[in-house]
N, CA, C and O of each residue as an XYZ file, in Angstrom:
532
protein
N      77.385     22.980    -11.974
C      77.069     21.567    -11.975
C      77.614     20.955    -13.254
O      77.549     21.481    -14.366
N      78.151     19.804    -12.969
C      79.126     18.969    -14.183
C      77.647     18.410    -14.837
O      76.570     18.143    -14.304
N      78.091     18.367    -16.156
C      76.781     17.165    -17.020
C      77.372     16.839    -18.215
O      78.090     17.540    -18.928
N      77.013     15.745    -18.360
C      77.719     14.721    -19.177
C      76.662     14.778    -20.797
O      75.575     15.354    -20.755
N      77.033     14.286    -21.785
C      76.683     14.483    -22.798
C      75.768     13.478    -22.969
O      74.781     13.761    -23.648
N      75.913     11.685    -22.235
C      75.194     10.986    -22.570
C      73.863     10.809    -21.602
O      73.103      9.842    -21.625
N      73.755     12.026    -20.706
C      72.975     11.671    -19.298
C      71.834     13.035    -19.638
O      72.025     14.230    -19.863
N      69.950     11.739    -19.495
C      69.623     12.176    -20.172
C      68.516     13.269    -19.089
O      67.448     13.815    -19.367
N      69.447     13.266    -17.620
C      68.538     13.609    -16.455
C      69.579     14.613    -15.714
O      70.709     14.869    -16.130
N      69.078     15.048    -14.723
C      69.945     15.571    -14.220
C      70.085     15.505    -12.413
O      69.259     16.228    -11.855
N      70.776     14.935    -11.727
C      70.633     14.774    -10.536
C      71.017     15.806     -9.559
O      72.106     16.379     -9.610
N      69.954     16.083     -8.509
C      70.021     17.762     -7.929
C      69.741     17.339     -6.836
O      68.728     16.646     -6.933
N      70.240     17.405     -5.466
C      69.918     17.427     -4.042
C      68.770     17.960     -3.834
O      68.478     19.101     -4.191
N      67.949     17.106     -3.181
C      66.579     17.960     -2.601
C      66.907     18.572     -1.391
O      67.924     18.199     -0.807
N      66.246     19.405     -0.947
C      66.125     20.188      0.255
C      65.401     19.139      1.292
O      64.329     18.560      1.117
N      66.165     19.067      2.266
C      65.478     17.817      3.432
C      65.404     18.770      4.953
O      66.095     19.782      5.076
N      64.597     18.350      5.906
C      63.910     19.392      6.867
C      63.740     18.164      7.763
O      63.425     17.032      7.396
N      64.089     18.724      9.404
C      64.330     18.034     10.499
C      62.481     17.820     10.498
O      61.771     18.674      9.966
N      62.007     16.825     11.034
C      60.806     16.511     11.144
C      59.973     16.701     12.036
O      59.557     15.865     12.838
N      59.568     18.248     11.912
C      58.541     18.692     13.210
C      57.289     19.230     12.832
O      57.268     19.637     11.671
N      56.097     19.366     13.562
C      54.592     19.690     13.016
C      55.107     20.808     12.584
O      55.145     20.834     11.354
N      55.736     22.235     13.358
C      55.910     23.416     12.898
C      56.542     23.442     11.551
O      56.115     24.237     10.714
N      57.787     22.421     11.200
C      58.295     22.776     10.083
C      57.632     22.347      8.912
O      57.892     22.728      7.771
N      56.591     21.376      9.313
C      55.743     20.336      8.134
C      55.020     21.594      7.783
O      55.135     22.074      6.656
N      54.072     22.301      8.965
C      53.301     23.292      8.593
C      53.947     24.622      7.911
O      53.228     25.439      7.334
N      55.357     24.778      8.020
C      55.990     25.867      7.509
C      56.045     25.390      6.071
O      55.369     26.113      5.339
N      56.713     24.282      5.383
C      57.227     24.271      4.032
C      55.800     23.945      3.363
O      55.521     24.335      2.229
N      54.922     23.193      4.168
C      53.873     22.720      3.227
C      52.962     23.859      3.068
O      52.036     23.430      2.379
N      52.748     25.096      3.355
C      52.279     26.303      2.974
C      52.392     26.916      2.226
O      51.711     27.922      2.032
N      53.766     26.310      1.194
C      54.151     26.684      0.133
C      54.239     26.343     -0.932
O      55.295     25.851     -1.331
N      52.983     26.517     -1.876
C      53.209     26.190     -3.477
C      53.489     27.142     -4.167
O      53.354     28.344     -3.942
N      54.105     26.324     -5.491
C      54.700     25.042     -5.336
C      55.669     24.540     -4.370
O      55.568     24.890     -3.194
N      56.459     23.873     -4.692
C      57.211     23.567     -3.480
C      58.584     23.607     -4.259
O      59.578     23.457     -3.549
N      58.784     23.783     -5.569
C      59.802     24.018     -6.282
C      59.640     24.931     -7.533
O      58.893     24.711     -8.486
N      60.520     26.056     -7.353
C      60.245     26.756     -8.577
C      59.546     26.175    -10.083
O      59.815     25.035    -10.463
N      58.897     26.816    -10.651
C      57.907     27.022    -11.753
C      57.152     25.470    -10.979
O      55.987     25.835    -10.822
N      57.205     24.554    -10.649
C      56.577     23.433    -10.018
C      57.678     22.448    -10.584
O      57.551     21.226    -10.657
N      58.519     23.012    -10.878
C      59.246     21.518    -11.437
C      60.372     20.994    -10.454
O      61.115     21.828     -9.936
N      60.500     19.892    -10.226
C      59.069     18.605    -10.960
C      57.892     19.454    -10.069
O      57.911     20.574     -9.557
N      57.060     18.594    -10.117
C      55.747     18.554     -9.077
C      56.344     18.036     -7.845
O      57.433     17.464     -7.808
N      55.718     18.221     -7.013
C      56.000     17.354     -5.202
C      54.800     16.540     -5.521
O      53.599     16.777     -5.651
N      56.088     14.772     -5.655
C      55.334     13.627     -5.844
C      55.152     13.270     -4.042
O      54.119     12.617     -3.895
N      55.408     13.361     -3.558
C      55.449     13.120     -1.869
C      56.428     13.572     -1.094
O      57.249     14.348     -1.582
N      56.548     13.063      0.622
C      57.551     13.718      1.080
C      57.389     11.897      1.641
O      56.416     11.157      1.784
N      59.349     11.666      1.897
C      60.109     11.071      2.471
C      60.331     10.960      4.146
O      61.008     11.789      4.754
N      59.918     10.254      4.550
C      59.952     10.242      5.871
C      60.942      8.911      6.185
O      60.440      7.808      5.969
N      62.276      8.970      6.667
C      62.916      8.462      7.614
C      63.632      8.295      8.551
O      63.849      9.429      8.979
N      64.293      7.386      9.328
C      64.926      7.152     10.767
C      66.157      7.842     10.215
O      66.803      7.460      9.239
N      66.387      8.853     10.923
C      67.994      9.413     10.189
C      69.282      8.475     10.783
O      70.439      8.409     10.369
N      68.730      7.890     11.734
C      69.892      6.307     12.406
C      70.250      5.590     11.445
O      71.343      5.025     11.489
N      69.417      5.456     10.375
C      68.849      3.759      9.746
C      70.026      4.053      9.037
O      70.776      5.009      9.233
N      70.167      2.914      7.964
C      71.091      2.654      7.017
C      69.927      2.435      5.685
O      68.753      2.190      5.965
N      70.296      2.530      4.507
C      69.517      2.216      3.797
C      69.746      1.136      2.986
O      70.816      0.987      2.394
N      68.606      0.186      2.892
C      68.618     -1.057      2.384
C      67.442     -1.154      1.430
O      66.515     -0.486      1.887
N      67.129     -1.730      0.281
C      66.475     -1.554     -0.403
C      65.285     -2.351     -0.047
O      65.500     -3.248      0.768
N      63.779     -2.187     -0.586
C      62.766     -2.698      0.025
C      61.665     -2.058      1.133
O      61.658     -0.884      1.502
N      60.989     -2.826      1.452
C      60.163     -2.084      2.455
C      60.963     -1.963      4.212
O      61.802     -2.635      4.812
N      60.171     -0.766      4.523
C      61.165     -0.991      6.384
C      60.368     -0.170      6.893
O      60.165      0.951      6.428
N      59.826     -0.637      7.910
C      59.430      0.377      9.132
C      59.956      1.216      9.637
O      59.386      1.593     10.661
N      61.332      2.010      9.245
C      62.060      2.889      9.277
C      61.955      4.330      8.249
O      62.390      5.478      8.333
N      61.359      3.777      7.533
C      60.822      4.642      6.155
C      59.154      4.656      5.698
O      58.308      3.767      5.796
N      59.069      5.958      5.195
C      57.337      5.898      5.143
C      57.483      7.353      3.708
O      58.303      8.238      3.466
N      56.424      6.973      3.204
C      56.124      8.206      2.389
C      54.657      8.266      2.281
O      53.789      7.395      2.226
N      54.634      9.958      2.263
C      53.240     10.111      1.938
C      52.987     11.457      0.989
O      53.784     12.353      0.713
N      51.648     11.292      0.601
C      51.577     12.308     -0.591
C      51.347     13.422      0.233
O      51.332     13.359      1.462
N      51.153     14.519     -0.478
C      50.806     16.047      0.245
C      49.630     15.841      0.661
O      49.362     16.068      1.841
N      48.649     15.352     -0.246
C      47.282     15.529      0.321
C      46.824     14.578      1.386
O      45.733     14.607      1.956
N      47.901     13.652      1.594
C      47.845     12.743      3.244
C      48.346     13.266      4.563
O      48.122     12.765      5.666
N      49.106     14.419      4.280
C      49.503     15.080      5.656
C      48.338     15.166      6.513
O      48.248     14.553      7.577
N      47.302     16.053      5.965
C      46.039     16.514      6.980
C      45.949     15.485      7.459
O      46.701     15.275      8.411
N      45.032     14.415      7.043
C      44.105     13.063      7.210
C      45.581     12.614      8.571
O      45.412     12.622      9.790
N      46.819     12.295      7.889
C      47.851     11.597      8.566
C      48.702     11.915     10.000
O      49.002     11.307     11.027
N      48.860     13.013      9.515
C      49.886     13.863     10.540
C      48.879     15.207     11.404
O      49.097     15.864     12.422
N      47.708     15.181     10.389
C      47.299     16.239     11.272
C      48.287     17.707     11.121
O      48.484     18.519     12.025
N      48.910     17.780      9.496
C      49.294     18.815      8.964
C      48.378     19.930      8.063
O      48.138     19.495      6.937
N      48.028     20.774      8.232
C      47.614     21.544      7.120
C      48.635     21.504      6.051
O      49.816     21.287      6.324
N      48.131     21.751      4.578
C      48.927     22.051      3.292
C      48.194     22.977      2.298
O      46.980     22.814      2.171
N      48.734     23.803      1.679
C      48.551     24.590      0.762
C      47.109     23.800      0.454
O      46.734     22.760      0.995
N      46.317     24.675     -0.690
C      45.272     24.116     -0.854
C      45.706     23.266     -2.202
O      45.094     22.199     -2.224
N      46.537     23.426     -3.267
C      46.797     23.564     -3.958
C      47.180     21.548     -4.054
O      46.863     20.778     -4.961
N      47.624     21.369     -3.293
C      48.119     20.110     -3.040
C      47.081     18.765     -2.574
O      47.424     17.583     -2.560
N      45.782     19.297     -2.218
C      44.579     18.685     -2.699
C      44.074     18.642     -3.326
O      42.938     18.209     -3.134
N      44.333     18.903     -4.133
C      44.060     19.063     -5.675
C      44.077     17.156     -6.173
O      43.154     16.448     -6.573
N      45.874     16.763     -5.860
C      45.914     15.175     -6.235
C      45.182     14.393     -5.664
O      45.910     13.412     -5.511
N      43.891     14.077     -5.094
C      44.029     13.513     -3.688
C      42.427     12.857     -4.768
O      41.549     13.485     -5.360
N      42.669     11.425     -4.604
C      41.455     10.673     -5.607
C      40.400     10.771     -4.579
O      40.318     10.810     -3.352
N      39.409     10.801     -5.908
C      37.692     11.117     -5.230
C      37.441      9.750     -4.718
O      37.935      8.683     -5.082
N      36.392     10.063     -3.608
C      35.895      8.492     -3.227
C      36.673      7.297     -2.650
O      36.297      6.129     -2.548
N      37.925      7.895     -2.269
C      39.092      7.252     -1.844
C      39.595      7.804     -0.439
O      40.015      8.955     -0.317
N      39.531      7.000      0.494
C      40.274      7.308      1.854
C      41.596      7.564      1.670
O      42.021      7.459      0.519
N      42.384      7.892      2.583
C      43.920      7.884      2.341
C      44.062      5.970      3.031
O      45.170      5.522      2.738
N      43.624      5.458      3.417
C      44.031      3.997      4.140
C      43.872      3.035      2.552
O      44.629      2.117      2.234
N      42.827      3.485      1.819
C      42.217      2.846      0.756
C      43.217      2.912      0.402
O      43.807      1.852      0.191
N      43.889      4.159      0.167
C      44.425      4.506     -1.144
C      45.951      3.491     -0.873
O      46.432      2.634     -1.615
N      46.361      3.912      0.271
C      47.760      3.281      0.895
C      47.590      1.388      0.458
O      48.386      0.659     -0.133
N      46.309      1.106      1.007
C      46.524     -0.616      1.052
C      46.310     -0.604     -0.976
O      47.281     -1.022     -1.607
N      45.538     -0.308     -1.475
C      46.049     -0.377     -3.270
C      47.603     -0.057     -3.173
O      48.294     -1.076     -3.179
N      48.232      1.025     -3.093
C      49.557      1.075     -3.598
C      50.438      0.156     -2.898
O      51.540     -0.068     -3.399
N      50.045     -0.510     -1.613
C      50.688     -1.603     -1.015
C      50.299     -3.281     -2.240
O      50.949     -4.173     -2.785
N      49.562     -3.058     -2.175
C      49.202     -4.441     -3.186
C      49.644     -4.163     -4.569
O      49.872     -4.984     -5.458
N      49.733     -2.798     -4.610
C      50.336     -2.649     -6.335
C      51.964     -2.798     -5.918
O      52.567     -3.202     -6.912
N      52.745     -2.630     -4.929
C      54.083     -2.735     -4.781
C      54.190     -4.526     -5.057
O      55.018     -5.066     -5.790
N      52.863     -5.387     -4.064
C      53.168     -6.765     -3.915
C      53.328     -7.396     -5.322
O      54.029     -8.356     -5.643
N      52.316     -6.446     -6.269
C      52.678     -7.289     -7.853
C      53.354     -7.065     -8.536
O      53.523     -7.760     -9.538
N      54.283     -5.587     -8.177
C      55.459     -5.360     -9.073
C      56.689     -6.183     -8.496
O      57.813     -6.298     -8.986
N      56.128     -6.776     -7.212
C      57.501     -7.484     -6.227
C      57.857     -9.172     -6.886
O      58.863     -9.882     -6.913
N      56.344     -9.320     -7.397
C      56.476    -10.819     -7.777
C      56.738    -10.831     -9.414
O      57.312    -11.685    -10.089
N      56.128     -9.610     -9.807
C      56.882     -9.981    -11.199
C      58.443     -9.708    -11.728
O      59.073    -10.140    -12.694
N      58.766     -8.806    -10.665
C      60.274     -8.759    -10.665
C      61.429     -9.593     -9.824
O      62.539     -9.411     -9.323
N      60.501    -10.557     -9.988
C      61.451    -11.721     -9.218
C      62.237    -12.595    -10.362
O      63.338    -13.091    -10.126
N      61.688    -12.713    -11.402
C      62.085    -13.375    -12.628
C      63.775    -12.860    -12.486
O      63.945    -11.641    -12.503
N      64.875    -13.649    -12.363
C      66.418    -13.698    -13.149
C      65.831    -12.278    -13.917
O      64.726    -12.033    -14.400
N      67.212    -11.367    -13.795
C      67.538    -10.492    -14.642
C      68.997    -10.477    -14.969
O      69.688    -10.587    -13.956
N      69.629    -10.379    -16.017
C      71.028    -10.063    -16.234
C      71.393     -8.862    -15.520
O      70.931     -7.725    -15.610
N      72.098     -9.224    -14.963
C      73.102     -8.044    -14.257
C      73.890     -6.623    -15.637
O      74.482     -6.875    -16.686
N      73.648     -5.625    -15.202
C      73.997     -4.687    -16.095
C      75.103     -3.669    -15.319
O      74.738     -2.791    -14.537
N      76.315     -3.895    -15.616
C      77.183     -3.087    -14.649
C      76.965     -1.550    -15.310
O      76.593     -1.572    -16.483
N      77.182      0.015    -14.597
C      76.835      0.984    -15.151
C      78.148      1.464    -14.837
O      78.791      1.513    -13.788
N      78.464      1.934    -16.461
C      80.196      2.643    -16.835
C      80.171      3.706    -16.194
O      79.157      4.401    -16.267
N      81.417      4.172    -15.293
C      81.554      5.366    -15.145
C      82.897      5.689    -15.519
O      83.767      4.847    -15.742
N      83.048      6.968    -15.585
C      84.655      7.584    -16.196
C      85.071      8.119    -14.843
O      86.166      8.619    -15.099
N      84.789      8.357    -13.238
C      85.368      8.573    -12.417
C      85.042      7.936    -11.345
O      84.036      7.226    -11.320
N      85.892      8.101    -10.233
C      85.704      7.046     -9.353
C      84.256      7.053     -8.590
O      83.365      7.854     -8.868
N      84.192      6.392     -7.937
C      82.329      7.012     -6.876
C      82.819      7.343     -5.649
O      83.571      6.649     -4.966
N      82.375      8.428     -5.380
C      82.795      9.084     -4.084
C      81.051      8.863     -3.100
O      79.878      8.837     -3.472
N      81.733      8.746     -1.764
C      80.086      8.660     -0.682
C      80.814      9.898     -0.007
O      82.009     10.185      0.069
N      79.580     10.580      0.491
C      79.491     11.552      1.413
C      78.554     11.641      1.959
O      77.437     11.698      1.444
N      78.918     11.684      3.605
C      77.628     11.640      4.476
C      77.305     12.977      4.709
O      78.102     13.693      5.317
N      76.130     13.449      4.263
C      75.386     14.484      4.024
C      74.824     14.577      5.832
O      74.904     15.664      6.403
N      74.292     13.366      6.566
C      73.668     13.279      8.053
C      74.701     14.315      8.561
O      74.085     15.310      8.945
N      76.025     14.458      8.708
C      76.946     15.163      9.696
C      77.423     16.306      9.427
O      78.328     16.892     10.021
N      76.469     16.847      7.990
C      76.634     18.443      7.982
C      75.475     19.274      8.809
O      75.700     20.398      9.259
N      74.326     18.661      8.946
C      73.896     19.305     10.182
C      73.876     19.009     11.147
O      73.451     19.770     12.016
């Protein structure tokens, strides 16, 4: 893997999985879910593999934490992964707060921002990752 001197992260393909109860119940049996835990599994990504991606909210896209599978999907998960899951809090609770916390980060980032173009030293290449499997 190439890495640059001024880059202070490092960008790594996640592992992505066709979306079935069996396979939800296969990977989520496994903690961590990335060697030593790093990072942590902040959630899993759920979308329309048709869609195009556009920034914002879409009924084409959904995420949920580990400890919402059960309650949601009717997945078992490691135990390990209920662990995050706030006391005294439904998963619906929890969803409509982080929906209203998106609505106030939506309105305060409406304010004009200067545009910041980001330098690169080679060209940008796209590759559709959908048509290798």
């Amino acid at each position: 893997m190439r890495t640059y001197a001024g880059n202070k992260f490092r960008f790594v393909l996640l592992p992505r999985y066709t979306c079935s109860p069996d396979k939800l119940k296969e990977i989520m049996s496994t903690f961590p879910m990335f060697s030593h835990n790093t990072p942590p599994l902040d959630g899993l990504l759920f979308y329309h593999m048709e869609a195009g991606y556009t920034p914002g909210p879409s009924p084409l896209v959904g995420w949920l934490k580990a400890y919402m599978l059960p309650d949601v999907l009717n997945v078992p998960v490691a135990s390990m992964y209920l662990d995050g899951k706030p006391q005294g809090c439904t998963v619906q609770e929890h969803i409509s707060a982080e929906e209203e916390a998106m609505k106030l980060r939506a309105k305060k980032g409406n304010k004009k921002k200067k545009a910041v173009k980001m330098e690169t030293d080679e060209p940008v290449i796209t590759i559709d990752y959908l048509n290798d499997y």
